[in-house]
C-alpha positions as CSV (number, residue, x, y, z in Angstrom):
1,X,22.8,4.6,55.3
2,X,22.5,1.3,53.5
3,X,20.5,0.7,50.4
4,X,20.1,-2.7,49.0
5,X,19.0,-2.6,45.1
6,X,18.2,0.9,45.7
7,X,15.8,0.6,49.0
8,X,16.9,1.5,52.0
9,X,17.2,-2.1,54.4
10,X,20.1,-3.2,56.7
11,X,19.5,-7.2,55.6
12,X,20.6,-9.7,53.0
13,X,18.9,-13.3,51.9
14,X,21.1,-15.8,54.1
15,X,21.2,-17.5,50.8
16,X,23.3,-14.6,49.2
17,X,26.1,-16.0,47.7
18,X,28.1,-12.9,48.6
19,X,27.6,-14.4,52.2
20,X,27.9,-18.3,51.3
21,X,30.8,-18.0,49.5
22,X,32.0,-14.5,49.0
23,X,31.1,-14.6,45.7
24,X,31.1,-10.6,44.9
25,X,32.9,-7.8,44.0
26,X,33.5,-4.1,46.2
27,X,34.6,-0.5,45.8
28,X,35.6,1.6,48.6
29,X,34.7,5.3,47.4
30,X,35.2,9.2,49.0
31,X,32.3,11.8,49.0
32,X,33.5,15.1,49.3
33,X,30.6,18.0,48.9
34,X,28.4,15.6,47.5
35,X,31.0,14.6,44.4
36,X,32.0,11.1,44.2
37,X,35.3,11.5,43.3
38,X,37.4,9.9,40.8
39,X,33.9,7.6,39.5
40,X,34.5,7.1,36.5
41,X,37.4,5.2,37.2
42,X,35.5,3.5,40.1
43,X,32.8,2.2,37.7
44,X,35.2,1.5,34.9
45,X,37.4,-1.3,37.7
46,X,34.1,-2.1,38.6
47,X,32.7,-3.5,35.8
48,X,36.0,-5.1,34.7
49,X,35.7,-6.6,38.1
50,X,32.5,-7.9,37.3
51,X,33.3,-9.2,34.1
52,X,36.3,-11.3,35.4
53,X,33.3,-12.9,37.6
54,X,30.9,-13.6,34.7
55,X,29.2,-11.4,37.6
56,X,26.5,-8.7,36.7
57,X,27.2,-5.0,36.6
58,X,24.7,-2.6,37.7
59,X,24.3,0.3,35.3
60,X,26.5,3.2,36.5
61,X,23.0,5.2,36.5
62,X,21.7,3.3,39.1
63,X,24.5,3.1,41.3
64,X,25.0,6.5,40.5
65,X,21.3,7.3,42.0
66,X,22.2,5.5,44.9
67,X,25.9,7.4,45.8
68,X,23.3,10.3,45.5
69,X,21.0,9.4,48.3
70,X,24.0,9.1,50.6
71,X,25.4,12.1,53.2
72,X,27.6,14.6,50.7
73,X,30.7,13.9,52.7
74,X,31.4,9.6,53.6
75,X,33.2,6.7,52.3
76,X,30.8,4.6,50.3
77,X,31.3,1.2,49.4
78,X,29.4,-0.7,46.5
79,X,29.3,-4.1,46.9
80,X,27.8,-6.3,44.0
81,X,27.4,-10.2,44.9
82,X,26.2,-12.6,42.5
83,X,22.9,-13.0,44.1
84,X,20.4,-15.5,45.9
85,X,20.8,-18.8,44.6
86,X,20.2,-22.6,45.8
87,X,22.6,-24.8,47.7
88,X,25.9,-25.4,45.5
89,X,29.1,-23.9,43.9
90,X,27.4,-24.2,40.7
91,X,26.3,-20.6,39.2
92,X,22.8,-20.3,38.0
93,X,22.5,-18.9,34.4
94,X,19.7,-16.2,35.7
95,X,20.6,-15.3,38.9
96,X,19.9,-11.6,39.8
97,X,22.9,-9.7,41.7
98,X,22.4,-8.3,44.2
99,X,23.5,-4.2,44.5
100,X,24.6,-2.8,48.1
101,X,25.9,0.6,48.6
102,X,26.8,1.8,52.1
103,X,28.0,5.1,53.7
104,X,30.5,5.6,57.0
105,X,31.5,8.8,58.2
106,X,35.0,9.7,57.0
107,X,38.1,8.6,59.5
108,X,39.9,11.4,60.5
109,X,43.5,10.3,60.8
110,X,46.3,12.3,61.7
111,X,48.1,14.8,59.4
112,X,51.5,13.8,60.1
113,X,50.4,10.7,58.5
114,X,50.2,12.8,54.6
115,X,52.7,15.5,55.9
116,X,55.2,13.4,58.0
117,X,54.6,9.2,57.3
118,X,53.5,6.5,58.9
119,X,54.6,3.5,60.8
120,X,54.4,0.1,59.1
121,X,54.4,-3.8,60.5
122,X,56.0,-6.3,58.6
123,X,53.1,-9.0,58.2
124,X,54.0,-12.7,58.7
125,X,51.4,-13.6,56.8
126,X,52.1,-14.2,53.3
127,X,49.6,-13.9,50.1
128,X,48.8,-16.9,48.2
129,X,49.5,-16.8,44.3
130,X,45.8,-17.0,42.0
131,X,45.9,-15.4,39.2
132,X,42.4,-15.8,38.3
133,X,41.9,-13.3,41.2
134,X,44.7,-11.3,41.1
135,X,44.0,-7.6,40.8
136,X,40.1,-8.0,41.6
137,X,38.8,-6.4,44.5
138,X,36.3,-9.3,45.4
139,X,34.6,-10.0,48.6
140,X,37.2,-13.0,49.9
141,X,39.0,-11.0,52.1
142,X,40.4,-13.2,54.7
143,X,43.5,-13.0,54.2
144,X,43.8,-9.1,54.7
145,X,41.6,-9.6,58.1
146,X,44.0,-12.4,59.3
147,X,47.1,-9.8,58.8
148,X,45.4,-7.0,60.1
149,X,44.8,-9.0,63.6
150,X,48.7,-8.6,63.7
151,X,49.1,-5.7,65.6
152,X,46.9,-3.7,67.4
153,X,49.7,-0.7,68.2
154,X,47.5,2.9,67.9
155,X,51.5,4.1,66.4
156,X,51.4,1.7,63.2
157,X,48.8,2.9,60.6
158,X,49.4,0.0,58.2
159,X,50.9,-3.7,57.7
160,X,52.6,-4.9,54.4
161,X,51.7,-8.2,52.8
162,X,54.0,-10.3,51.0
163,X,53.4,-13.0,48.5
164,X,55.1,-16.5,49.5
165,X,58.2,-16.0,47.3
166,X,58.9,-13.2,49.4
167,X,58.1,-10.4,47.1
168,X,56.8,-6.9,48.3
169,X,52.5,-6.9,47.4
170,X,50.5,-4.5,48.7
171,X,49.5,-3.0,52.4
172,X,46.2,-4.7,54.1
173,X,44.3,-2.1,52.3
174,X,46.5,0.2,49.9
175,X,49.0,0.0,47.3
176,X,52.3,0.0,47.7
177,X,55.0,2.4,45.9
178,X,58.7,3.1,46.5
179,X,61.1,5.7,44.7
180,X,65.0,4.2,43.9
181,X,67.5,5.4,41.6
182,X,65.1,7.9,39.8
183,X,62.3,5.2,39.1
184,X,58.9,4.8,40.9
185,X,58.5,1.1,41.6
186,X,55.2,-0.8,42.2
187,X,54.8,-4.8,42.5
188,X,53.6,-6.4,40.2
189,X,50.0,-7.7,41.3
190,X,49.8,-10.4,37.9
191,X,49.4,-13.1,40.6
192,X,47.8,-11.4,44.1
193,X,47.2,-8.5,45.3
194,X,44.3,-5.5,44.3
195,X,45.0,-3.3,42.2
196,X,43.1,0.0,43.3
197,X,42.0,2.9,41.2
198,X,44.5,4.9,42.8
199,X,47.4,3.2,41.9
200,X,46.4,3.5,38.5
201,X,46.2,7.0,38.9
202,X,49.4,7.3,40.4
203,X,51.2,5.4,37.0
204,X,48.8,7.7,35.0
205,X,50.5,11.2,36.3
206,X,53.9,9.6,36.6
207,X,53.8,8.4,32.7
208,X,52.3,11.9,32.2
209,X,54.8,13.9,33.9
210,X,57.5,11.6,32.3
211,X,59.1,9.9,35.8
212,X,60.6,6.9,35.1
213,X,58.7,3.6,36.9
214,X,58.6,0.1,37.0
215,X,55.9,-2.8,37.3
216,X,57.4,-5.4,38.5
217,X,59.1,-8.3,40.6
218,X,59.6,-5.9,44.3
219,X,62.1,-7.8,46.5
220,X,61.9,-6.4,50.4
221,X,65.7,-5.6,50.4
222,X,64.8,-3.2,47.3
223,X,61.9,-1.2,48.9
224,X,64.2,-1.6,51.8
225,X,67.1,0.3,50.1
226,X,64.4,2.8,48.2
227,X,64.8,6.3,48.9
228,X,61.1,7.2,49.8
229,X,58.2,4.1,50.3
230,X,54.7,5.1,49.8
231,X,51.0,4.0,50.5
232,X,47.9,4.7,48.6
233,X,44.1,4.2,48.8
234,X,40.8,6.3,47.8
235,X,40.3,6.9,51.6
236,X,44.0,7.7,53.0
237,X,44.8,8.9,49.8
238,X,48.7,8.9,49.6
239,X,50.8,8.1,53.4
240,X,54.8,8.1,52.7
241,X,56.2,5.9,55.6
242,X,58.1,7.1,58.0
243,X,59.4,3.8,59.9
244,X,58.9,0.6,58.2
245,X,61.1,-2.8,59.6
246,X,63.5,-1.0,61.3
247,X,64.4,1.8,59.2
248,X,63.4,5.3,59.5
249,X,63.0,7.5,56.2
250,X,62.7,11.4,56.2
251,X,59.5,13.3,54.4
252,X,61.0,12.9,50.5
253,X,59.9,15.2,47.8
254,X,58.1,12.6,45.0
255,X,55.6,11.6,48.2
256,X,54.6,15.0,48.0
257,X,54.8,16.0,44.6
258,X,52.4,12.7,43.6
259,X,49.9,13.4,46.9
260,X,49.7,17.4,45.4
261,X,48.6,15.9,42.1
262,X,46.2,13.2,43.5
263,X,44.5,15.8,45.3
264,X,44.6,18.6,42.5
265,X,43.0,16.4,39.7
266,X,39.9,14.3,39.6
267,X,40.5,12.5,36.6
């Protein structure tokens, strides 16, 4: 199903500027038994999304209408663009944004991939530094479509991205977490990179359950070295890896102990 500002239609204005220039905003979401789970946080890194855009929010009560209408189990994905507007890169002061929310069935990926890991490409692509961006999930996603035409090996589930000082960033579409030396490390994503809802969640329970971690500067020869590496979106949820650049890790215990409190809690 696809509404577009809350009417069902398959079709946007060829003068979208979420089509022209990518000028938008997204969320990826999971429906499970008709709950849209973890929304608040969704709609909260929406609308700071939006704001770093100067872009319209919808109110959460319409898109909230919307997720509704949609089957009770899918991935949805809001998409907010800035709207129909004239030739140009200039922003109109009124423009209307434009609200899209989607539905897909849900993927049904292996188990071995939670209970067991997954096998990862080194990308050759590197991420370009703009801070301006950094963080947002906006609509200019070539750069994760370029990386992801990479591989096309069934065995490798994902492809990490590094920036062009070398520096561990993210996977093509989840966050990237590794265990060393009793501290959870993430990269710091201050200059590229997005910075997804679960990630936060997965700071939130480690603060919470006092582990010791890190935001910062990730090297590849540290997650190299870590004990356990670790991938996370709203979709996949939480994948260790299992092979990754010629190394092979076993199933370690934080993977599981952070994927067990990801799926216990909602918040």
């Amino acid at each position: 199903m696809t509404l577009i500002d809350g009417i069902p239609a398959d079709v946007v204005s060829a003068n979208d500027r979420g089509l022209l220039y990518g000028d938008g905003v997204f969320r990826t979401l999971k429906r499970v038994g008709g709950v849209t789970l973890c929304w608040a946080r969704q709609y909260r890194k929406l609308a700071a999304d939006c704001a770093a855009l100067r872009l319209g929010c919808p109110a959460a009560a319409d898109l909230e209408a919307d997720l509704a209408r949609l089957p009770r189990d899918c991935v949805a994905k809001i998409i907010v663009t800035r709207g129909r507007a004239e030739r140009g890169y200039a922003v109109v002061p009124d423009a209307s944004p434009t609200r899209i929310v989607t539905s897909s069935p849900l993927p049904t990926y292996p188990q071995s991939h939670a209970a067991l890991g997954v096998k990862v490409h080194l990308c050759g692509l590197r991420l370009a530094s703009q801070p301006r961006l950094a963080g947002i999930k906006h609509l200019n996603r070539l750069e994760n479509v370029l990386a992801r035409m990479e591989w096309d090996d069934p065995a490798v589930a994902e492809g990490i991205l590094l920036d062009t000082e070398g520096g561990v960033i993210e996977g093509t579409m989840s966050n990237v977490f590794c265990y060393r030396a009793g501290v959870l490390h993430t990269p710091d994503l201050s200059g590229c990179g997005v910075a997804g809802v679960q990630r936060e969640r997965i700071l939130d329970f480690a603060a919470q359950s006092g582990m010791a971690m890190k935001v910062g500067t990730l090297p590849l020869d540290a997650l190299m070295e870590a004990e356990e590496v670790m991938l996370c979106n709203s979709v996949i949820g939480l994948w260790p890896v299992r092979e990754f650049n010629g190394r092979i890790w076993e199933m370690g215990g934080v993977a599981a102990q952070l994927r067990q409190l990801m799926e216990e809690r909602d918040d």
